[in-house]
C-alpha positions in Angstrom: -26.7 13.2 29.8 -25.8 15.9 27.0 -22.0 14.6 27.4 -22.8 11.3 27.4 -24.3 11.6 24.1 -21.9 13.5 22.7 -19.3 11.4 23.4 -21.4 8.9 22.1 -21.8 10.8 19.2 -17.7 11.3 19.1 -17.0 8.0 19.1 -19.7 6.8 16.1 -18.0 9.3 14.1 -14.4 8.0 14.8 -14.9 5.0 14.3 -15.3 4.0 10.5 -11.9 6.2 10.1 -9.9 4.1 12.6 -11.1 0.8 11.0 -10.3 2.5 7.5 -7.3 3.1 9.2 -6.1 -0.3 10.0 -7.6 -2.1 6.7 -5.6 -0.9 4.0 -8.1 -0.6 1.3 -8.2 -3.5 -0.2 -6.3 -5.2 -3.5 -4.9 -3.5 -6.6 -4.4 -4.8 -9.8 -2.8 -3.7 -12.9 -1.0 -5.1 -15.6 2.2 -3.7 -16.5 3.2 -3.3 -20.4 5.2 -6.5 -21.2 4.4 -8.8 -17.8 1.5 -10.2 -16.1 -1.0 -8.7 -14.5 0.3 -7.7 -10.4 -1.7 -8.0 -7.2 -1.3 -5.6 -4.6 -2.6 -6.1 -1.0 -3.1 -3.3 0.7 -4.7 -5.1 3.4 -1.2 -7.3 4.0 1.0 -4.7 3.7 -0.8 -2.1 6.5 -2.2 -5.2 8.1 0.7 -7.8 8.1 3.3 -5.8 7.8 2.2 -2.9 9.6 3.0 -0.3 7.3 1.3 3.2 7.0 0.2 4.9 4.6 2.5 7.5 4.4 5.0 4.8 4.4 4.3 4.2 1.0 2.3 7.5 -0.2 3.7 10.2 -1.7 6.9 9.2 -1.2 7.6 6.4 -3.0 4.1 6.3 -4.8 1.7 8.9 -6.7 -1.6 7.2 -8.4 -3.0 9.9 -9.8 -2.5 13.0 -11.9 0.5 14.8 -13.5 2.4 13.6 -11.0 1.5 9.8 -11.2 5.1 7.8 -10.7 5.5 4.9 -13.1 8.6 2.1 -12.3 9.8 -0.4 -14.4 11.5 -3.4 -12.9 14.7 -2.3 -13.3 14.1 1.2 -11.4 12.6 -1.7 -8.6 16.0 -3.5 -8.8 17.5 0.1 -8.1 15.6 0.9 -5.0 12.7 2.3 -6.4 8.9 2.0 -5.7 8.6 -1.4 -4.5 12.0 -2.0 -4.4 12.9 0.4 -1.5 11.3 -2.6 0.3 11.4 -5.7 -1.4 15.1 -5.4 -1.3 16.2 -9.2 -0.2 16.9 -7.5 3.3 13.1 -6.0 4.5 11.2 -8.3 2.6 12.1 -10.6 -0.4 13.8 -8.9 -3.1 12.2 -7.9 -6.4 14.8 -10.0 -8.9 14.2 -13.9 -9.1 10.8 -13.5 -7.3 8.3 -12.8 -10.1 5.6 -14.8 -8.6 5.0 -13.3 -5.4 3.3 -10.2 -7.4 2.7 -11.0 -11.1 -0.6 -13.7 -11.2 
């Protein structure tokens, strides 16, 4: 009975970090100097398009400190930050697609 619970007790405590897990955290905005304000979905992009985290973080991004990474659209264009993806070939390219991110 004492494993039972335990196990019990295991699993209830696993649980919210496997669903945070596959969620994403939700949408960021921000609005860049210059341009319109950008969506980010975390959901779509660990949802969706099944990326981790650490896909993403620390590599290509750092949101907070010292640290913090800042890209302009021509360091995208270059690879960078969003653009390692959204290079025409993984996902839609960056250039000519202002849209799909800035609302």
């Amino acid at each position: 009975m004492k494993k039972l619970i335990g196990l019990g007790l295991f699993v209830a405590l696993l649980a919210p970090s496997m669903a945070w897990s596959t969620v994403g955290g939700g949408d960021d905005t921000f609005r860049p100097p210059g341009a319109d304000m950008v969506v980010f979905s975390h959901d779509f992009h660990v949802g969706k398009a099944s990326l981790k985290c650490t896909d993403c973080h620390y590599k290509l991004f750092t949101i907070t400190g010292k640290n913090k990474k800042k890209a302009t659209m021509a360091d995208m264009e270059k690879g960078q930050a969003c653009g390692a993806c959204h290079n025409g070939t993984r996902a839609f390219e960056v250039k000519k697609n202002c849209t799909k991110c800035h609302k």
